[in-house]
N, C-alpha and C positions, 0 to 999 in steps of 0.2 A: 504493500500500500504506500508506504513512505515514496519508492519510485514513481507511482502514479502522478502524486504529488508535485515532485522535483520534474517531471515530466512538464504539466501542468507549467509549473513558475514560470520554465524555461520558454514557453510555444507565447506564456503570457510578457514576457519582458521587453519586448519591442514597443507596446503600448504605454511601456512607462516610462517618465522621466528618471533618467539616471546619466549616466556610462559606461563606456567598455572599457576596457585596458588587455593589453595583450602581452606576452614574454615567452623568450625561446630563450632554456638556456644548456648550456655543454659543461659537465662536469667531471671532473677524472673520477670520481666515484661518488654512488649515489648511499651517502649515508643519511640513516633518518632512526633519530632518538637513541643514536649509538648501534643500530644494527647495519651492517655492510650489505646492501640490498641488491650493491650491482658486480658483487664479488671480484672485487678491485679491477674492475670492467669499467670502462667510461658510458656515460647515460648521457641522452637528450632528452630534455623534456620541456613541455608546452605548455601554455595554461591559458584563459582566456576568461575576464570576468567581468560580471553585470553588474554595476554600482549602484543603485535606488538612492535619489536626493532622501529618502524617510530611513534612511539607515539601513536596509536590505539589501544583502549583494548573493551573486550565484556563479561560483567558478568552477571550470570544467576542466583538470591539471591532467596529464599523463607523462610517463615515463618509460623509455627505450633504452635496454640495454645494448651497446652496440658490440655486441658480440655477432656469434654466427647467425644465428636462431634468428627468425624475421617473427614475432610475436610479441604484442605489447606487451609491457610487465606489469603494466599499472593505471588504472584508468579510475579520476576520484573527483565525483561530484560534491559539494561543500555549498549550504547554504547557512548565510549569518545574518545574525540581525544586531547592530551595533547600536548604542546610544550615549550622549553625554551627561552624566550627572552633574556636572559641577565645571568650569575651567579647568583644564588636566585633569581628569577624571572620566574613565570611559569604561562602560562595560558591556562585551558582547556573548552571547549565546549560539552555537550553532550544531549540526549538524553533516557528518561527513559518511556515503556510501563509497566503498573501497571494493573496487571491482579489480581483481589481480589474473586478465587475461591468460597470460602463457603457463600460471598454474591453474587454472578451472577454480578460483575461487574468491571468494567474498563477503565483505564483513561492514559494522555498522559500530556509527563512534557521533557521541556528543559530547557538546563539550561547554565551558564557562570560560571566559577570562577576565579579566580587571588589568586595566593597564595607568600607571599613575605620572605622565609626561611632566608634570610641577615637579617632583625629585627627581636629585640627580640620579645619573644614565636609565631615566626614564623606565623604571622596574614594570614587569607584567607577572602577572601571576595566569597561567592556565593549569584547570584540571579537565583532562581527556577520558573520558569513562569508555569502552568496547564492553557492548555485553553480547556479543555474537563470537566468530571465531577466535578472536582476540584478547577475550575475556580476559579484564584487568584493569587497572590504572596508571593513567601517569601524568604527574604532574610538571608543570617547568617553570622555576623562575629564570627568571633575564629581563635582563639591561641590555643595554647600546647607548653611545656622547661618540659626540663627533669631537674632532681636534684638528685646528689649522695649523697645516705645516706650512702655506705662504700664502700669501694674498692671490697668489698670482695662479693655483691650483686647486682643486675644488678640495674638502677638507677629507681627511680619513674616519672613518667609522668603525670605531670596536665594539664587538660586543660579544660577550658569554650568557650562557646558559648553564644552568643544572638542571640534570632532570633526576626524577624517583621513577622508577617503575615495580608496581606491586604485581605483579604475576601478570605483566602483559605481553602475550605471544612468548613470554617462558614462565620460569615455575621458581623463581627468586623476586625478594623484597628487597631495595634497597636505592641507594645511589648511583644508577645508572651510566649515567653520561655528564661528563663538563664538556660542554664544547665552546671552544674559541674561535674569531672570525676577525678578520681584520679584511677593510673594502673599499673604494675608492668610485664615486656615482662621478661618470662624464658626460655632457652633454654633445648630443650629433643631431640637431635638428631637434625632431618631435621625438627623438628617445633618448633612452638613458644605457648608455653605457658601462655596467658594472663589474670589472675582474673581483676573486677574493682569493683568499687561501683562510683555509681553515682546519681546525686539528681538535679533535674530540679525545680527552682522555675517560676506557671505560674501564669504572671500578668492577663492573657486574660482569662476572666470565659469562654468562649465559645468556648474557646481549652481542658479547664481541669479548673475544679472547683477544685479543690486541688492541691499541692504543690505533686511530687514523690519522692521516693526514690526507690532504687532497684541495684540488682549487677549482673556481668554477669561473664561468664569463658567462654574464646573464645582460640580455638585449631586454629592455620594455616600451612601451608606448600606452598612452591614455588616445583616444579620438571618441 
């Protein structure tokens, strides 16, 4: 029923005021919440999203492993509804169907976040609930500040995350992932040109027996 739904939004968002935005981006590996998704394989992936002026958006993300195998890996519908409490103060609610083509399967995750832009590097709090294949939790806090290095270059952006993961997609409680990200937004026109490099340390063997590293170059555009 929920796809009905998202089915529904999507055929209805042209009649609405909003936006789109678009992004392609190439990653030497596609990690996410500390698991190695693209088994140190480089990944493409795509995303394309609907933005509602009343705080309702609809993004439609996929990810290609570029290996041998011609089969998506990953195809993830996400609808949110965001709002402003207060100046710097925002909280959003949403909704992700996780369709994982080139294995036959798929799973279903809501989620909370609170995000507080008045403190410094801009803290967010998200908790990810899966109560389908993935049964679990996990929560993230993170930050991101920018820093100018000269007047004359756009400035750098760091930002870390922690994450917890309580038995999601495995069978341990704990401190999951730090990951670090250092990134640099260029402008070419109507988009945005973003290199990073970034390095996840995982405490949890049973997310990732090793530590990652990896960089990505991500293209966006709003129209």
């Amino acid at each position: 029923m929920s796809m009905v739904w998202a089915v529904l939004a999507w055929r209805l968002l042209p009649l609405a005021a909003g936006s789109w935005s678009y992004e392609v981006a190439l990653v030497s590996k596609y990690i996410w919440r500390g698991f190695d998704l693209s088994h140190d394989m480089p990944a493409l992936q795509q995303g394309v999203t609907f933005s509602h002026e009343k705080g309702f958006s609809v993004t439609l993300w996929g990810s290609y492993t570029l290996d041998r195998h011609r089969d998506l890996d990953e195809l993830d519908l996400t609808l949110e509804h965001g709002w402003s409490v207060t100046r710097g103060l925002c909280f959003a609610v949403g909704y992700t169907h996780y369709t994982f083509p080139s294995a036959d399967q798929k799973t279903n995750e809501g989620y909370v976040r609170v995000e507080a832009s008045f403190l410094p590097w801009s803290p967010s709090l998200s908790l990810f609930y899966d109560w389908d294949e993935g049964r679990g939790l996990y929560v993230l806090l993170s930050g991101t500040k920018d820093f100018t290095v000269s007047g004359s270059i756009p400035p750098l952006s760091a930002s870390i995350g922690v994450g917890f993961n309580s038995k999601q997609w495995q069978d341990k409680t704990g401190i999951s992932d730090v990951a670090l990200s250092l990134s640099i937004a260029l402008q070419l026109g109507r988009w945005s040109i973003i290199p990073s490099l970034n390095y996840v340390l995982v405490p949890l063997s049973t997310v990732n027996p090793e530590d990652e590293f990896w960089a990505g170059l991500l293209l966006s555009s709003h129209f």
